[in-house]
C-alpha positions in Angstrom: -0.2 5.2 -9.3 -3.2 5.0 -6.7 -6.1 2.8 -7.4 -8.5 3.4 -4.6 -10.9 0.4 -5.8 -12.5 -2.3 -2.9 -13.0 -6.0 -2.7 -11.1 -8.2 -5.1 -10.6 -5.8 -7.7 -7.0 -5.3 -8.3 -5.1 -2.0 -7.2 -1.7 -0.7 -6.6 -0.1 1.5 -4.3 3.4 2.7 -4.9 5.6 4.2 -2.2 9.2 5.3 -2.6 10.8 4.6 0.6 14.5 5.4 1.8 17.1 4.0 0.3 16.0 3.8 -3.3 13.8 1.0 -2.1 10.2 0.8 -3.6 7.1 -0.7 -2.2 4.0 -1.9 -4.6 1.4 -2.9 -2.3 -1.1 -5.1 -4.3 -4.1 -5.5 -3.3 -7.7 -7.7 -5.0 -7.4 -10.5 -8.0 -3.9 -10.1 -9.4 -5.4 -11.8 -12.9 -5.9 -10.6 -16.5 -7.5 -7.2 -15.2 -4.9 -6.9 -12.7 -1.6 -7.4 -14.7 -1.3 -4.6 -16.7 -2.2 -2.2 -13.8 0.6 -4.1 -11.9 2.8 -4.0 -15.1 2.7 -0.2 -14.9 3.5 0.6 -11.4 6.7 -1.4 -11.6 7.7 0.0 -14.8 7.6 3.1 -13.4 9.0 2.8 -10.2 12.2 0.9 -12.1 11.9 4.3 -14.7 11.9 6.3 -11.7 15.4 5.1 -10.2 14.2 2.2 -8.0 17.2 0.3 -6.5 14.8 -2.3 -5.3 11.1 -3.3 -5.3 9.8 -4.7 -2.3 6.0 -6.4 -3.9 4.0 -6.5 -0.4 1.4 -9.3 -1.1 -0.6 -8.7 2.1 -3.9 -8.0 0.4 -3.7 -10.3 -2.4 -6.8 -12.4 -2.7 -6.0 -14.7 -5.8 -3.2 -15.1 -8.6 -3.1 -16.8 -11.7 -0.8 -17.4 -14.5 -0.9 -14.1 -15.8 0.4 -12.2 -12.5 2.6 -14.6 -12.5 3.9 -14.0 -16.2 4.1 -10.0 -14.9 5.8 -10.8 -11.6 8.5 -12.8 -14.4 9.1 -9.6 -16.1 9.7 -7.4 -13.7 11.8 -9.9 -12.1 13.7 -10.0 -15.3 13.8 -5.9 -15.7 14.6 -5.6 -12.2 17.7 -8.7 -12.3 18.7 -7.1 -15.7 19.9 -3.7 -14.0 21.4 -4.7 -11.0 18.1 -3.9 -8.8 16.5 -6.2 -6.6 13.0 -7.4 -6.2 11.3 -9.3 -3.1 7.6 -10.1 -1.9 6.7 -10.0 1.3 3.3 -11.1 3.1 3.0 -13.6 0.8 -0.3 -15.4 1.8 -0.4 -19.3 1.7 -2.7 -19.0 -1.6 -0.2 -17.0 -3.7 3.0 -19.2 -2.2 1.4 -22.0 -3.8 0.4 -20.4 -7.0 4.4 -19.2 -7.0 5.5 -22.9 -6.4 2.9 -24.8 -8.6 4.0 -22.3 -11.6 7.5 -23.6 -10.7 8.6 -19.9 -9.9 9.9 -20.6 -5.9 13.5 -21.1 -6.9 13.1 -16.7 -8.9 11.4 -15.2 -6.8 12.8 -14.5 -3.4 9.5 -14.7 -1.3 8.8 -13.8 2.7 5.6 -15.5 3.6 2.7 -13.6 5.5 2.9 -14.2 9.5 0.5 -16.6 10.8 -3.1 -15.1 11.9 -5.3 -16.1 14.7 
């Protein structure tokens, strides 16, 4: 799934790497709109034989409690067959939503490297 849309709105971009390993690069408002999109690309790269999902938050502008809610699930599907799931480039603004929602000690996060 490709979602070639600019600015904040959400998109997706799935690539299956070596290994097994899958990479969802999100990118926009991961919110409402944004879930289900999310939702899908991970239910298909776990469909599709994923032995991991790397989630690489570089280009995430905002989340609320509904990514968080789908970043749960997949965590869950992902845990529930043996498959792991990380985020990398998490920016400061979605480390804090992950902490504040209490998440920190689920998801196994790798925070963006310092700019400027």
């Amino acid at each position: 799934m490709d979602d070639n849309t600019a600015g904040r709105d959400f998109g997706v971009e799935v690539d299956e790497g070596a290994g097994g390993i899958t990479t969802l690069r999100v990118r926009g408002d991961f919110d409402l709109a944004g879930a289900p999109v999310f939702q899908a690309a991970a239910d298909g790269a776990l469909a599709g034989g994923a032995t991991g999902i790397v989630i690489d938050f570089a280009g995430i502008t905002f989340i609320d409690s509904t990514g968080l809610g789908a970043l749960v699930r997949v965590h869950t599907a992902a845990n529930d067959t043996g498959r792991s799931l990380q985020l990398i480039n998490v920016p400061h603004v979605a480390a804090r939503t992950i902490t504040i929602g209490g998440l920190s000690f689920l998801l196994e996060t790798v925070p963006a490297e310092p700019t400027g």
